[in-house]
N, C-alpha and C positions, 0 to 999 in steps of 0.2 A: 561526510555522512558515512557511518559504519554499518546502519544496521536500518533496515525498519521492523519495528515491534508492532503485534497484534495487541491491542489494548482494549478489545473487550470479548472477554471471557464469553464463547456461545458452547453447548451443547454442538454436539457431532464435531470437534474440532482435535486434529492431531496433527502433530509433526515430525513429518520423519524426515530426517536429509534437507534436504530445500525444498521439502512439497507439505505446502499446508493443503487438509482437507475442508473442507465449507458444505455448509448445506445450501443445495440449488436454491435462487430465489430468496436466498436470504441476507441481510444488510450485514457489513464489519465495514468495522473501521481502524484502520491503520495511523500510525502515525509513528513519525524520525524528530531526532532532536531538532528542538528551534535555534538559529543562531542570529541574534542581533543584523538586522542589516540584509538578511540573505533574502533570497526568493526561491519557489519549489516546485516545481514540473514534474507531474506525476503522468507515468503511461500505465495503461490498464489493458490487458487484451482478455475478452473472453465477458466479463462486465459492464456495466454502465458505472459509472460514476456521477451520484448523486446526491453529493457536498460535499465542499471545501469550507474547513474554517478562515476564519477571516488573515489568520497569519500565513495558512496553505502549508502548514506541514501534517495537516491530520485531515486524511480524506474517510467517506463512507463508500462503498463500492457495493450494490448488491449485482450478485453474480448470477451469469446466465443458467440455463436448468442444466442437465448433467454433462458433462465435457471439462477440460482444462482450460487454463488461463494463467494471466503472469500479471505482478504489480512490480513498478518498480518507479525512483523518482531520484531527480536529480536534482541539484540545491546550488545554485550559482550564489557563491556570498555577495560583500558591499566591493572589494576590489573587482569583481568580474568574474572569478575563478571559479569552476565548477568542480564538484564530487558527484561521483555515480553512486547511488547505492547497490547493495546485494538485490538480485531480481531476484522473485519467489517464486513458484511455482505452484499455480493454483491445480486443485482435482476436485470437482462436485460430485 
């Protein structure tokens, strides 16, 4: 895993550096390449996390009211091997 990408476009949303902005109280959803075989352990600080698709590489997060927060997920493939992705850093 290289990267996770924010994959739906919301209002109030910027990125500078490694800090995404989010509007407090409002749902995104993220998601990293799928790869055959692997499994995805996603941490959240600062949000709840409120789905996972059935393959678990695209979660929704809605985020607490104003403060920071961090997404980040890890993808152990079919041999056992694991990749960290890039943590974000979240600002409401």
């Amino acid at each position: 895993i290289n990267q996770i990408d924010l994959t739906q476009g919301q209002p109030n949303i910027c990125q500078t550096d490694d800090c995404i902005k989010v509007c407090e109280l409002t749902p995104f959803t993220y998601t990293t390449p799928y790869h055959i075989g692997s499994s995805f352990d996603w941490s959240v600080i600062g949000g709840q996390l409120i789905s996972t698709t059935p393959l678990g590489n695209t979660i929704t997060i809605l985020w607490d009211s104003v403060g920071s927060g961090a997404v980040s997920v890890t993808e152990q493939d079919s041999i056992m091997c694991s990749k960290i992705s890039t943590s974000f850093a979240i600002a409401s």
